[in-house]
C-alpha positions as CSV (number, residue, x, y, z in Angstrom):
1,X,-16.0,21.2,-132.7
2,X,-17.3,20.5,-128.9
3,X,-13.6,20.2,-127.8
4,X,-12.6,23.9,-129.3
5,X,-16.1,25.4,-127.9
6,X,-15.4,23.6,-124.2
7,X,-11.5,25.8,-125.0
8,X,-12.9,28.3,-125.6
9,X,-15.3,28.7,-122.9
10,X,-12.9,27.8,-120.3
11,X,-9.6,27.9,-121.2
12,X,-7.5,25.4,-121.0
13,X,-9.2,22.2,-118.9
14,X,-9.7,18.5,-119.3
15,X,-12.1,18.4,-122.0
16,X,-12.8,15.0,-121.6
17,X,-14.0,15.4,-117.6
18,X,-16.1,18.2,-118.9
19,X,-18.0,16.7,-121.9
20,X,-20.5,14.6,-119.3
21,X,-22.2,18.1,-118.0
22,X,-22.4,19.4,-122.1
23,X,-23.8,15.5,-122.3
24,X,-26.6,16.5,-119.7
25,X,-24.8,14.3,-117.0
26,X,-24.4,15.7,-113.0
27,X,-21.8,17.9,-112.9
28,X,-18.5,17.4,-109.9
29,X,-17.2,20.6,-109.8
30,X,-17.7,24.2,-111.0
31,X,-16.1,24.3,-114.6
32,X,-19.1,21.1,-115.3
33,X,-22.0,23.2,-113.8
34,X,-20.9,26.3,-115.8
35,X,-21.1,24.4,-118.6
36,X,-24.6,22.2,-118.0
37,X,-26.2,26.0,-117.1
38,X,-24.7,27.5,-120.4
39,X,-26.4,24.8,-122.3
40,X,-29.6,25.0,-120.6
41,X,-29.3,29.3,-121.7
42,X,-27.0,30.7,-119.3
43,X,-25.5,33.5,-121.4
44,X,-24.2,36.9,-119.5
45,X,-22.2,34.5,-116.7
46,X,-18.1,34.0,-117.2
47,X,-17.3,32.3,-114.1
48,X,-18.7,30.0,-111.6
49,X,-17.5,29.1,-108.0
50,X,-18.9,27.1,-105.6
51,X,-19.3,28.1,-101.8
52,X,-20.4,26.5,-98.9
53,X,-22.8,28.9,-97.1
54,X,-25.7,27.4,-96.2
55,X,-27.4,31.0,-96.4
56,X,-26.8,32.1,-99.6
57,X,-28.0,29.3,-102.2
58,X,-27.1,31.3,-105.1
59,X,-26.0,34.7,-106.3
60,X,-24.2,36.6,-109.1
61,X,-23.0,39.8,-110.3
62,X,-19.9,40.8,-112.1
63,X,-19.6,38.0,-114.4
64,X,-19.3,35.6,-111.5
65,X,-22.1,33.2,-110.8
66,X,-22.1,31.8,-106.7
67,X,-23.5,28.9,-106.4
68,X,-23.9,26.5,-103.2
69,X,-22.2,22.8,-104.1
70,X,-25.4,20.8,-102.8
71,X,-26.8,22.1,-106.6
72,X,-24.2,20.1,-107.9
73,X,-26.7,17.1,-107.5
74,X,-29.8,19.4,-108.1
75,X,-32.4,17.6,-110.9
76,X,-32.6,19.6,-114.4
77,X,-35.5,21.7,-112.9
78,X,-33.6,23.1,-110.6
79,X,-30.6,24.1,-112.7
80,X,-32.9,25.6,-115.4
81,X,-34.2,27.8,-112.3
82,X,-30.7,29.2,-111.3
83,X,-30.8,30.1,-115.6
84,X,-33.9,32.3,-114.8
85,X,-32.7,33.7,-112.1
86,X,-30.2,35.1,-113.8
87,X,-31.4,35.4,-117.5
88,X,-35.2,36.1,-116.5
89,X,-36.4,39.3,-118.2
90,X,-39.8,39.4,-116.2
91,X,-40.3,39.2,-111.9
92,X,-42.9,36.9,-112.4
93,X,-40.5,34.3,-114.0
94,X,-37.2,35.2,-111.4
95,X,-39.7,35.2,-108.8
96,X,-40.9,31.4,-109.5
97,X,-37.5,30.6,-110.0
98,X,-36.6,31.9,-106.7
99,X,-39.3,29.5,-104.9
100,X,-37.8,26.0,-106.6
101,X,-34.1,27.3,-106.2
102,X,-35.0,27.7,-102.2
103,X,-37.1,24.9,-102.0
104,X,-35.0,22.4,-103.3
105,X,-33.1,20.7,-100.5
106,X,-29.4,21.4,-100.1
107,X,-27.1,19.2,-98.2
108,X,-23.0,19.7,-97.5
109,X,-20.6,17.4,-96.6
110,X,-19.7,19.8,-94.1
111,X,-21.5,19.8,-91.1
112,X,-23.6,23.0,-90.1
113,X,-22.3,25.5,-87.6
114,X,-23.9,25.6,-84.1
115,X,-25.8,28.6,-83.3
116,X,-24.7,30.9,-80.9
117,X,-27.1,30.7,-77.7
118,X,-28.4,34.0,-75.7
119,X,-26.3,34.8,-72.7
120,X,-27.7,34.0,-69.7
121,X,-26.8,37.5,-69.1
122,X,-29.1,38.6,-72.1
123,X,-32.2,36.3,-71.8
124,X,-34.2,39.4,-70.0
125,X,-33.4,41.4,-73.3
126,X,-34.4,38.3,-75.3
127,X,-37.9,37.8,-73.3
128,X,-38.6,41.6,-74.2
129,X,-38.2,41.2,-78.1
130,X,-40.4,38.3,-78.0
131,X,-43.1,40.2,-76.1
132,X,-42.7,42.8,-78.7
133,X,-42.9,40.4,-81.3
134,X,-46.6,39.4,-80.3
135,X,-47.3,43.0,-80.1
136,X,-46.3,43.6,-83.6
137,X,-47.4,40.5,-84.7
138,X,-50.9,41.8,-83.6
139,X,-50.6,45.4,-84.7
140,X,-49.1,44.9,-88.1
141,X,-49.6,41.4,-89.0
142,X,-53.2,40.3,-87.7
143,X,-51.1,38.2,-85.8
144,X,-50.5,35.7,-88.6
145,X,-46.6,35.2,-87.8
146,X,-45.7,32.2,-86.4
147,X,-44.2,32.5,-82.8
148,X,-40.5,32.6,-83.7
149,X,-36.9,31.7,-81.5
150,X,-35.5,35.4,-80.6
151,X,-31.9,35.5,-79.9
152,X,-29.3,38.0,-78.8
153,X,-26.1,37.8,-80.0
154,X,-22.9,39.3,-78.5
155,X,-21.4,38.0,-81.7
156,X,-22.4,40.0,-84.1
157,X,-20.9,43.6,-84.6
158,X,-21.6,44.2,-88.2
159,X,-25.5,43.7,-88.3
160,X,-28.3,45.1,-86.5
161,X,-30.0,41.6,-86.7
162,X,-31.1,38.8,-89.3
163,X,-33.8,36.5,-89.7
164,X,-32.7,32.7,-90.8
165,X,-35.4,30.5,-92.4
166,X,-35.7,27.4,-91.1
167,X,-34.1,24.2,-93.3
168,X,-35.4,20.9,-94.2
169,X,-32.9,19.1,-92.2
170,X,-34.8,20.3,-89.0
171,X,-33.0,23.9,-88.2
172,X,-35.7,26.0,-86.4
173,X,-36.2,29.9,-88.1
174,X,-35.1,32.5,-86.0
175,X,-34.4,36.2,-85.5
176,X,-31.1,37.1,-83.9
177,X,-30.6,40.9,-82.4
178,X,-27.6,42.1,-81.7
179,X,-26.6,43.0,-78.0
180,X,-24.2,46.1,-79.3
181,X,-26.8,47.8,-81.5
182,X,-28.9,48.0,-78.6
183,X,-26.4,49.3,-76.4
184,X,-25.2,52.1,-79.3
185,X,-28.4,52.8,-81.0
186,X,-30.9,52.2,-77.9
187,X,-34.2,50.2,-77.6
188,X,-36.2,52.6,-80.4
189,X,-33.8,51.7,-83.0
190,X,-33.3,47.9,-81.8
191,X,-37.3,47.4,-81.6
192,X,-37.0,49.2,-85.6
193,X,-34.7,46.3,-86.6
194,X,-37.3,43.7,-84.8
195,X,-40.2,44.8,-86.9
196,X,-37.7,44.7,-90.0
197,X,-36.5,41.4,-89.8
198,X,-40.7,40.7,-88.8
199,X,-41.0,41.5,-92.3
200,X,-38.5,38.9,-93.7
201,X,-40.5,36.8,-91.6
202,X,-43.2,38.0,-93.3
203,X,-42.0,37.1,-96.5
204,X,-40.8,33.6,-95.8
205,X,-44.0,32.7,-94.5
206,X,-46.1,33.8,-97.3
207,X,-43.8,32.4,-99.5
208,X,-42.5,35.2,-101.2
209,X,-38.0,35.7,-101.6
210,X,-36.3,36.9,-98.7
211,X,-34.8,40.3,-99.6
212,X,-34.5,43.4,-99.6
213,X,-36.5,44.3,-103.3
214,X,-39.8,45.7,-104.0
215,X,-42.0,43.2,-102.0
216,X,-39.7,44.2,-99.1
217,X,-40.1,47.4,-99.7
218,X,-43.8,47.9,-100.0
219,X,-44.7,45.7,-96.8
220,X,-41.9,48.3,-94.6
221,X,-43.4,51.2,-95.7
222,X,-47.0,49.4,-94.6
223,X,-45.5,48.7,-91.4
224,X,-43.7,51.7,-90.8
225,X,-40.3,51.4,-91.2
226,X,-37.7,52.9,-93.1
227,X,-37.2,50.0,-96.7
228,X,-33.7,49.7,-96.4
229,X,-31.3,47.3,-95.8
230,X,-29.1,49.3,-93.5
231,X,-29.9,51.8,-91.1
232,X,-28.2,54.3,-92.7
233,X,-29.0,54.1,-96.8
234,X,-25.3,53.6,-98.5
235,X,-26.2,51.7,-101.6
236,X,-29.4,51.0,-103.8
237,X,-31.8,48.7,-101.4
238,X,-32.0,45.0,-102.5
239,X,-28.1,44.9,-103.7
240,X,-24.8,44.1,-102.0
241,X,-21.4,44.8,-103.8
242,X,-22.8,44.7,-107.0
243,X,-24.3,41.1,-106.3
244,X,-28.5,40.2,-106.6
245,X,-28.8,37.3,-103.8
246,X,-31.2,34.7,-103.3
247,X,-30.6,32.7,-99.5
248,X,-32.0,31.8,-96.3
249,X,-31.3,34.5,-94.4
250,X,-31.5,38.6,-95.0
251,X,-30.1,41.3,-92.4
252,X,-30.1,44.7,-91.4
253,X,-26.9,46.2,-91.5
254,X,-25.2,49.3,-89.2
């Protein structure tokens, strides 16, 4: 009866590699971990694939559960988090499940990419956001906001900015701006996106998920800003193609 069940949940696989995640055992790939979450309740997920973005830890829409590999090795605590986070009816329970998902430490067999560095051209630009960052910090924050790496990117063209939580392996948090919104959209619109990735900041800090939902919402409006995830509203704030995400890192979009 297992074998025909393990079919027919996956199709045609090596039953026998798959029998030590319905056994409780770690799982090695993604089939295994689809299989260990569906036993611990996982019930409106299909698929499962494994990625290797350090940024997003977990995410799912679609059918199609994401899932970073360093959860391969993740204790039973962990995984039966990622099944609330998907199967969770209340935002009390996704939202505890969001802190052990995040906290638990994720390491790749792939090293981590090197951060772009400001341009020496750029570091006048840089110094003026972090001056504004103790100004906000002051006005909106009661100056609570640890001081924070500010960089601007001549990389980026598709975001406004992001903030990246730091990692347990030693990577400092940062906020990165990029150097062609402020040349398009001017220093208004490039100080908006500072205070917006502030609140990300914000939300790391106190220890709440870094996104774009309701707690996001509520402390942009008390700020001042618009509660959106792009600059110009496209889609339903706190969703991307379909997906709810749950990372390191959240950004504004153009």
């Amino acid at each position: 009866m297992l074998r025909a069940l393990t079919r027919l949940l996956l199709g045609r696989r090596d039953v026998a590699q798959l029998e030590l995640g319905l056994h409780g055992g770690t799982p090695h790939n993604a089939d295994e971990l689809l299989v260990r979450l569906r036993q611990l309740g996982l019930r409106r997920i299909m698929r499962c694939r494994l990625t290797r973005n350090r940024n997003v830890m977990v995410s799912f829409g679609a059918g199609e559960l994401r899932v970073h590999e360093g959860y391969l090795s993740a204790p039973e605590s962990v995984l039966r988090a990622i099944v609330v986070f998907v199967e969770g009816r209340s935002r009390a329970e996704r939202r505890d499940a969001q802190r052990i998902i995040v906290a638990h430490p994720v390491r790749s067999p792939r090293p981590a990419a090197r951060r772009e560095r400001t341009h020496p051209g750029d570091v006048e630009f840089a110094a003026q956001l972090t001056a504004w960052h103790a100004r906000y910090n002051a006005r909106h924050f009661q100056s609570r906001l640890k001081p924070i790496e500010i960089r601007v990117s001549r990389r980026m063209k598709m975001r406004l900015g992001h903030y990246t939580a730091a990692t347990t392996g030693g990577e400092t948090a940062e906020i990165a701006i990029s150097l062609a919104h402020l040349r398009k959209h001017g220093w208004q619109e490039t100080l908006h996106t500072l205070l917006h990735e502030m609140v990300h900041q914000w939300q790391d800090e106190t220890g709440h998920t870094i996104d774009h939902a309701a707690t996001f919402r509520a402390k942009a409006r008390a700020v001042g800003i618009a509660p959106y995830a792009r600059r110009v509203l496209a889609s339903r704030p706190g969703t991307a193609d379909g997906f709810k995400t749950l990372g390191r890192r959240a950004a504004r979009k153009g």
